[in-house]
C-alpha positions as CSV (number, residue, x, y, z in Angstrom):
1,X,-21.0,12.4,0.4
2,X,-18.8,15.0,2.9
3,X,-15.6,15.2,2.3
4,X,-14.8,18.4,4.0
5,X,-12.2,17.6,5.6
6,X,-12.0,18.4,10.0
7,X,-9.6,20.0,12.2
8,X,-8.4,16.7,13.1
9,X,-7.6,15.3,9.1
10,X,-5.9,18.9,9.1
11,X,-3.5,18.3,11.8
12,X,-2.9,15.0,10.9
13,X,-1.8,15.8,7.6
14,X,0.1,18.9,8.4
15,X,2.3,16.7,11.0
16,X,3.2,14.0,8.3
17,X,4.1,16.7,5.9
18,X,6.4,17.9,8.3
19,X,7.8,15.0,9.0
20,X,8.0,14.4,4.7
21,X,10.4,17.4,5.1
22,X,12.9,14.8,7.3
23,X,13.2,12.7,5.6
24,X,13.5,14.9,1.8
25,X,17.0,16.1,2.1
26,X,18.4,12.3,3.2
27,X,16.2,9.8,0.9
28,X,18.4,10.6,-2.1
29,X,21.4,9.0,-0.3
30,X,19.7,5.9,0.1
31,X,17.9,5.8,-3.0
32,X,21.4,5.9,-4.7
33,X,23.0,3.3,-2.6
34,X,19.8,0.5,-2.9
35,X,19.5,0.9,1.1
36,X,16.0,0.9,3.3
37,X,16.3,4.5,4.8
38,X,15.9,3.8,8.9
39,X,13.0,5.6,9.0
40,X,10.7,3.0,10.7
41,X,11.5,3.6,14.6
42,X,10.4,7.4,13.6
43,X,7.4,7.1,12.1
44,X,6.1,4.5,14.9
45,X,7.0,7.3,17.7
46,X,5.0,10.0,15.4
47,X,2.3,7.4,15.9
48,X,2.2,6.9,12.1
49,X,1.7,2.9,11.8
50,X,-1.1,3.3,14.1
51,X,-3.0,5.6,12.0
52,X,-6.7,3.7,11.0
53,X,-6.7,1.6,14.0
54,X,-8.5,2.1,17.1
55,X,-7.2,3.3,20.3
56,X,-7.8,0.1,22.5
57,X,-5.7,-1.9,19.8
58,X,-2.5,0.6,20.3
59,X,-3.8,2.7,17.3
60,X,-4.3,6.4,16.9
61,X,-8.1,6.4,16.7
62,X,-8.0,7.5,13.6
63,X,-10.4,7.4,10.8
64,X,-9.8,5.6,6.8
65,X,-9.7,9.1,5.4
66,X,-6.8,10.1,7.8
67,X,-5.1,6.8,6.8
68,X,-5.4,7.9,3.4
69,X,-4.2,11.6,3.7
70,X,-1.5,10.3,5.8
71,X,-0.6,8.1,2.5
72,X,-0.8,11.3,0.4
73,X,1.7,12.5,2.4
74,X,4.2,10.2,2.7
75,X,4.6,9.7,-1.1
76,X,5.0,13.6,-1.5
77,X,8.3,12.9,0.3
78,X,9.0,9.3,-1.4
79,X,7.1,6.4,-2.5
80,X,9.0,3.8,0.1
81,X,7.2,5.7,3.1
82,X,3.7,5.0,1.5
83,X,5.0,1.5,1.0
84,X,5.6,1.1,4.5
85,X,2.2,1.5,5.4
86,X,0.4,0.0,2.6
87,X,2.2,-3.9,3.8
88,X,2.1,-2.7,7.2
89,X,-1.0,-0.9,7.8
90,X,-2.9,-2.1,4.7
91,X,-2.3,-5.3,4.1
92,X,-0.9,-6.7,8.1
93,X,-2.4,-4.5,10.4
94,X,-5.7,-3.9,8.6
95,X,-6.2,-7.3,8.0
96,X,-6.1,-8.8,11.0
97,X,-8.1,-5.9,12.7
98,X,-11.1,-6.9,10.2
99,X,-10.6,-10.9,10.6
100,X,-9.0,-11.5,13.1
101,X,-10.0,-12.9,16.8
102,X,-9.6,-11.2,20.1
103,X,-6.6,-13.1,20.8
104,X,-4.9,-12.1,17.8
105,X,-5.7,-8.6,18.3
106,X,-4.2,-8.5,21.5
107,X,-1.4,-10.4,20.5
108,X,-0.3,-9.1,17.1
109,X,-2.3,-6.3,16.3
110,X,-1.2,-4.4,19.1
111,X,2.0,-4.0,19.2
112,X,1.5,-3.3,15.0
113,X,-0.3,-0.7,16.1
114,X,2.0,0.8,18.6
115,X,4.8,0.2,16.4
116,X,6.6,-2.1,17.9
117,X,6.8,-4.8,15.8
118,X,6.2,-4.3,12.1
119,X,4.1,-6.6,9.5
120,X,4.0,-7.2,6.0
121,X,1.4,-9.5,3.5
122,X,3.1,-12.1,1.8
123,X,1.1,-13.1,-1.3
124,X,2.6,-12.9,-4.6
125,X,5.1,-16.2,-5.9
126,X,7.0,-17.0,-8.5
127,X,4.8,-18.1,-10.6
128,X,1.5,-16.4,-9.3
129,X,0.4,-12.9,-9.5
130,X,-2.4,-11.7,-10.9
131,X,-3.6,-15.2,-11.1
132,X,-3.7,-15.4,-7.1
133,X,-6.2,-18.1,-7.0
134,X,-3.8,-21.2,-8.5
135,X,-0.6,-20.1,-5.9
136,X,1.3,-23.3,-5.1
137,X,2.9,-22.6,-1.6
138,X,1.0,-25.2,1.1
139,X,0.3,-26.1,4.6
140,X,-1.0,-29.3,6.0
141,X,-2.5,-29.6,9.2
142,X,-0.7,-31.9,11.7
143,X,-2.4,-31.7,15.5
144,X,-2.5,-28.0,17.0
145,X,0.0,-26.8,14.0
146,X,-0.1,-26.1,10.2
147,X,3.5,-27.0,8.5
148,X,3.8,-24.5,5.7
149,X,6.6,-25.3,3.1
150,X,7.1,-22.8,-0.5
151,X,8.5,-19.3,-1.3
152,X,6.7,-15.9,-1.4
153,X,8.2,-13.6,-3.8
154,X,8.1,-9.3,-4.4
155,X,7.2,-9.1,-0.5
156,X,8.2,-5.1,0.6
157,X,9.5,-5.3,3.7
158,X,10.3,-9.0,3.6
159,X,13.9,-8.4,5.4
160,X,12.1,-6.1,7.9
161,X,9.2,-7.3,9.0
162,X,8.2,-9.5,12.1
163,X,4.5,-10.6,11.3
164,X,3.6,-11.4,7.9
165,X,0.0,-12.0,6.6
166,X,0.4,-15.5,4.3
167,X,-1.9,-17.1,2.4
168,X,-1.6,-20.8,1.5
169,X,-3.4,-24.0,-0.5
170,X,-4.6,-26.0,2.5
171,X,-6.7,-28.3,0.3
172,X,-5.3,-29.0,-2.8
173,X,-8.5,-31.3,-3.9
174,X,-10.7,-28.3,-3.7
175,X,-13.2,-28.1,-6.4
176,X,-12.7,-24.6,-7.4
177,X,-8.9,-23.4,-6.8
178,X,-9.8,-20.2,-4.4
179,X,-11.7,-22.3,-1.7
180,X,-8.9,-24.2,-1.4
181,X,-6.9,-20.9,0.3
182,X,-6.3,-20.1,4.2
183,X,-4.5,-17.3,5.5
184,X,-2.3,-17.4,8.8
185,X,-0.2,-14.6,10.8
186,X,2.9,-15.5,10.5
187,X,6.1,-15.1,12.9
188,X,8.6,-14.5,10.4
189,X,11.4,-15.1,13.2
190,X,10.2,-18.6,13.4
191,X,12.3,-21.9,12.5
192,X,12.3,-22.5,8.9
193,X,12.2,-19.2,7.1
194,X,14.9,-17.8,5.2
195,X,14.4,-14.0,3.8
196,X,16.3,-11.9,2.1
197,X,16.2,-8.6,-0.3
198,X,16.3,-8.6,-4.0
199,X,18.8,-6.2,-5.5
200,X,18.5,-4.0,-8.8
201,X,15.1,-2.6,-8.6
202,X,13.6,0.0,-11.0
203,X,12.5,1.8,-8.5
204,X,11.5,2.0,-4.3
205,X,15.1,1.6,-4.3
206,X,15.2,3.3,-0.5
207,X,12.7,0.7,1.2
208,X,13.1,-3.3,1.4
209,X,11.4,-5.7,-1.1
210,X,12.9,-9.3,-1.3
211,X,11.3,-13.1,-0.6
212,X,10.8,-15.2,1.7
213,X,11.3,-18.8,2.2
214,X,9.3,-21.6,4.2
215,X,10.6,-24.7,4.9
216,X,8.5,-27.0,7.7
217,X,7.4,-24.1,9.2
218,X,5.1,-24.9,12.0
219,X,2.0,-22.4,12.7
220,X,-0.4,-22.9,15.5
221,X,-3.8,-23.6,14.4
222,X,-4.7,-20.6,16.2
223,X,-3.1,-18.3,14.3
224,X,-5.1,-18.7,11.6
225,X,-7.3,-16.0,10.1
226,X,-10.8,-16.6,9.5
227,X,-11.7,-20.5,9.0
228,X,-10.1,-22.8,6.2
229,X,-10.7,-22.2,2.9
230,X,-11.8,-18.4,3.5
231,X,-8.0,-17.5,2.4
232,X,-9.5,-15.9,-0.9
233,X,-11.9,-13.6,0.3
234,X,-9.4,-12.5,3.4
235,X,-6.6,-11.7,0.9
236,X,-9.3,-10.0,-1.2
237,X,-10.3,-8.0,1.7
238,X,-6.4,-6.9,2.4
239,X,-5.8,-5.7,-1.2
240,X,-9.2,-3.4,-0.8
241,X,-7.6,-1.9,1.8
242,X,-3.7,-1.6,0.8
243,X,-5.3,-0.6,-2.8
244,X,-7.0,2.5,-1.3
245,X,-3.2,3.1,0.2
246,X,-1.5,2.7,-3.4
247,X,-4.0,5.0,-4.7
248,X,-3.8,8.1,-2.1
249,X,-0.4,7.8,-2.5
250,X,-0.1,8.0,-6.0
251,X,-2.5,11.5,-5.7
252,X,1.1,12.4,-3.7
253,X,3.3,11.7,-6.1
254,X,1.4,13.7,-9.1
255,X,1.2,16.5,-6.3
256,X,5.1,15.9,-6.1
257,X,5.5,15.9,-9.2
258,X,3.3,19.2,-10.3
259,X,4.8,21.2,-8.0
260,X,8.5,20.2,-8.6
261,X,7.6,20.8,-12.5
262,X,5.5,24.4,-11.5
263,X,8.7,25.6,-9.6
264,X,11.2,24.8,-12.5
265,X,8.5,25.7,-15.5
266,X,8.7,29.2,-13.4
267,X,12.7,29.7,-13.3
268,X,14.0,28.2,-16.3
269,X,13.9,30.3,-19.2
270,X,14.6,29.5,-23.5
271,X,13.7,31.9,-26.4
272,X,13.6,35.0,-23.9
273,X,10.4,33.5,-21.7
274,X,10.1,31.0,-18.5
275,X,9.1,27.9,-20.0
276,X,6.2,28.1,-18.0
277,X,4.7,30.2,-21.1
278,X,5.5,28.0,-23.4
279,X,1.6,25.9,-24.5
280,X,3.0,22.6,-24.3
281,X,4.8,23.0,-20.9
282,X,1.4,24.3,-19.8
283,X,-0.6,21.8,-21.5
284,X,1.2,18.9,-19.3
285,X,1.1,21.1,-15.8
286,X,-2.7,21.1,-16.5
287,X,-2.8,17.8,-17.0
288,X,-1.3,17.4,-13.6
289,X,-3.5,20.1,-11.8
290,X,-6.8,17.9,-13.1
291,X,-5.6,14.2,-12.4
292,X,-4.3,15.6,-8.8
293,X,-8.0,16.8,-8.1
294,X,-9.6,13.6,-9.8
295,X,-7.5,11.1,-8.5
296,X,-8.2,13.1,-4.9
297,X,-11.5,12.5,-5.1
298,X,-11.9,8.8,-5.8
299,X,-9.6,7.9,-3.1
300,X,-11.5,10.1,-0.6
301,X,-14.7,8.7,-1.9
302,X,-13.2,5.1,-1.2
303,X,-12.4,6.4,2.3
304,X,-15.5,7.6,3.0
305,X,-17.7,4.5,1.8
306,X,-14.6,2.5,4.2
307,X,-15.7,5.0,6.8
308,X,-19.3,4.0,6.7
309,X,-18.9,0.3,6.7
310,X,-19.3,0.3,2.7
311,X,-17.2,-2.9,1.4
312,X,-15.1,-0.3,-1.1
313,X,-14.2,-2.6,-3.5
314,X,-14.8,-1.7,-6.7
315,X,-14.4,2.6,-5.8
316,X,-10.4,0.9,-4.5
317,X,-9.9,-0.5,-7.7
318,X,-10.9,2.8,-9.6
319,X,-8.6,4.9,-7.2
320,X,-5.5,2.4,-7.8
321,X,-6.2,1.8,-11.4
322,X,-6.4,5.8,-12.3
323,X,-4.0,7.1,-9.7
324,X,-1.3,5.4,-10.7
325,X,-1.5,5.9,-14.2
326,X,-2.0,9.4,-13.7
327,X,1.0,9.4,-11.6
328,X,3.4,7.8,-14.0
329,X,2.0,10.4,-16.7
330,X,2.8,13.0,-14.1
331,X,6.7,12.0,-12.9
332,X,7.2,11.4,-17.0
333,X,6.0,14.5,-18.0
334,X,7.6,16.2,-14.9
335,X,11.0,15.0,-16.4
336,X,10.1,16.2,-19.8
337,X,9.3,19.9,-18.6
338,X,12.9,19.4,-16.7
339,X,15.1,18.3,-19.8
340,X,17.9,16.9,-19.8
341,X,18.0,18.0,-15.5
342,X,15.3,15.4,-15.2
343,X,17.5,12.7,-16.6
344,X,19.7,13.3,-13.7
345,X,19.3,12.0,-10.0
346,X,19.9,15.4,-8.3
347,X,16.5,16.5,-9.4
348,X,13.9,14.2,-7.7
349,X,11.5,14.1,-10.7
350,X,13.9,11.3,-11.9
351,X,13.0,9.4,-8.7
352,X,9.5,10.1,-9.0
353,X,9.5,8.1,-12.5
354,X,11.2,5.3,-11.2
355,X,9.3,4.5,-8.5
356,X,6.1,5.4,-9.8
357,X,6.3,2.4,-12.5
358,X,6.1,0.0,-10.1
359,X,2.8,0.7,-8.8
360,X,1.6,0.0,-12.2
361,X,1.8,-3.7,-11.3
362,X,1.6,-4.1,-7.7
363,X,-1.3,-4.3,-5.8
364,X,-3.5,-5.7,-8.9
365,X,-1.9,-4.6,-12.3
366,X,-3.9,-1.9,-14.8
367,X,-4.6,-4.8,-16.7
368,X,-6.8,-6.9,-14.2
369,X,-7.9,-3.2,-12.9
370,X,-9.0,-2.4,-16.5
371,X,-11.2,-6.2,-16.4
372,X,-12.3,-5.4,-12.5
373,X,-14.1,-2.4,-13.7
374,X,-15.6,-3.5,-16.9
375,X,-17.2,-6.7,-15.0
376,X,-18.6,-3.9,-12.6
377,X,-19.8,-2.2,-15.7
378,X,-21.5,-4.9,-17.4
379,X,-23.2,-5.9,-14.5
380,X,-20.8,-9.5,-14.2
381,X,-19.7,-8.5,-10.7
382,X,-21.1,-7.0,-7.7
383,X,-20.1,-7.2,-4.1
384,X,-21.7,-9.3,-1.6
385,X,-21.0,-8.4,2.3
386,X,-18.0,-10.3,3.9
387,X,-18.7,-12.1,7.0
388,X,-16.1,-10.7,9.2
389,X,-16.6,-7.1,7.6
390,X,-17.0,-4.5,10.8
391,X,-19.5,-1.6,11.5
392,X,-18.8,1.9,10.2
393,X,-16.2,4.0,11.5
394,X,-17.1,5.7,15.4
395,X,-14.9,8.8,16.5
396,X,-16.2,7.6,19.8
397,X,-15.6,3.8,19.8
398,X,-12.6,4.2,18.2
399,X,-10.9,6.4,21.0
């Protein structure tokens, strides 16, 4: 495997990282008043929700590992950027570039691409999680429509969106639960949904997670992803894909946090010394250094295998399961080496914390992570090829 990275990863990352320092100095301000920063019309004119699709599809042209260094980069500057792309680009866009037809390339997954419209997946409910194969909500087919009726819940972007990726129990008699799933791109400006935000988050308290409601909500047949009962293995597919996302971006956030904790460690001094001589203070910036490098690697090695048209399930998982660990362990030891200044909101370590809890659960919890990779391990799970999956990645197709 080659992961030297090219002129073109270089530039890419270097103009997201400048365009992290934009939005650094006014994310605080939202963060405090529980408000979606407007930063969506800028990334789109940066090109940024394009990156990872092709050219003819209103993308940048752009390869996985781009996508993912692009990821790295937003959560440097805060975690709700790296959201943005892992409903839009990872979950929406990504999605229906992989599954979907023709039609519904040029229809939605254009203007995703370009920006113009933005997408979320709506998956999660109530009362289904982790356990994604028994979700409740429905949709029966009547003539050239589907009529969807129940309530997605934890959906980023919810309020913002105007596609949403949803996947519903067409066939309730199904023998096993998860053939009995479809999938559908959804208008969410049609008759019969309801949205709204959900107030007093933890954390990602600067981007938009809420729920949304369907009620009779008709969806032409030909919006539907992939054929019935193939809802399982599409959603699957999506959470391979925002998974890798979640995981580069976590390797941000311990970068985030190591060098926010290197910079203080280096200025603040007790007993006569910066506490950046101190063995323990050191002990946890090394820490930092190793998982930074470590968690680096697995998510470029899941970009790569995505590159060569390697289903990168099980490498995904690994990058999600470890990254995000690693950077909760970072952000809480980053306010430790801080004191009682990390306990505070005008140091952004505190922020860090917060919003690096939440990817703990989202996006497939450590817990069902922790079972993904000992079913690998014991030789209970392997990964068969996906119908729909596409051929590896082509600088020149792509453009």
């Amino acid at each position: 495997m080659d992961f030297a990275l090219t002129e073109e990863h270089k530039m890419v990352q270097d103009m997201v990282r400048k365009f992290g320092q934009e939005v650094v100095p006014i994310i605080r301000e939202y963060d405090r008043k529980h408000e979606p920063a407007p930063l969506l019309p800028r990334m789109a004119e940066l090109g940024i929700l394009g990156v990872g699709i092709p050219v003819k599809y209103g993308g940048q042209g752009l390869d996985y590992i781009s996508l993912g260094l692009v990821c790295e980069e937003l959560e440097y500057a805060d975690s709700t950027l790296r959201v943005v792309m892992a409903v839009h680009m990872g979950l929406c866009a990504q999605t229906i570039y992989h599954w979907g037809t023709e039609e519904q390339k040029q229809k939605f997954l254009v203007p995703l691409a370009k920006g113009e419209k933005i997408g979320c997946g709506a998956f999660t409910e109530p009362g289904h999680g982790s356990d994604f194969a028994h979700i409740q909500m429905t949709a029966r087919r009547e003539g050239d429509y589907y009529i969807l009726n129940g309530e997605k819940m934890w959906i980023s972007l919810a309020t913002l969106a105007d596609y949403a990726i949803v996947t519903v129990r067409t066939n309730p008699e199904a023998e096993k639960p998860h053939r009995g799933l479809s999938t559908f791109i959804v208008d969410l400006h049609s008759p019969g949904i309801k949205r709204g935000d959900i107030k007093g988050k933890l954390g990602v308290r600067a981007g938009s997670t809420g729920w949304i409601a369907f009620q009779d909500v008709k969806v032409p047949v030909e919006n539907r992803l992939g054929e019935e009962g193939e809802g399982f293995k599409i959603t699957m597919s999506a959470f391979d894909r925002g998974r890798y996302t979640v995981a580069s971006g976590a390797v941000g956030l311990i970068r985030a946090a190591l060098d926010a904790s290197v910079n203080y460690a280096r200025q603040r001094e007790t007993f006569g010394v910066p506490i950046a001589q101190h063995q323990l203070i050191k002990q946890k910036i090394a820490r930092m250094a190793r998982d930074y490098e470590m968690g680096r690697l697995l998510y470029l090695e899941a970009g790569w295998q995505m590159n060569e048209g390697i289903r990168a399930t099980r490498i995904a998982s690994m990058a999600k399961w470890f990254a995000t660990e690693a950077a909760f362990q970072a952000a809480n030891d980053a306010v430790q080496i801080h004191g009682a200044y990390g306990f505070s909101d005008e140091y952004d370590v505190e922020r860090f914390l917060r919003n690096a809890r939440g990817s703990i659960i989202y996006e497939g919890s450590s817990e069902i992570h922790t079972l993904i990779q000992a079913d690998y391990a014991l030789g209970y799970r392997r990964d068969k090829p996906l119908r729909m999956e596409l051929p590896p990645y082509d600088p020149e197709a792509w453009q």
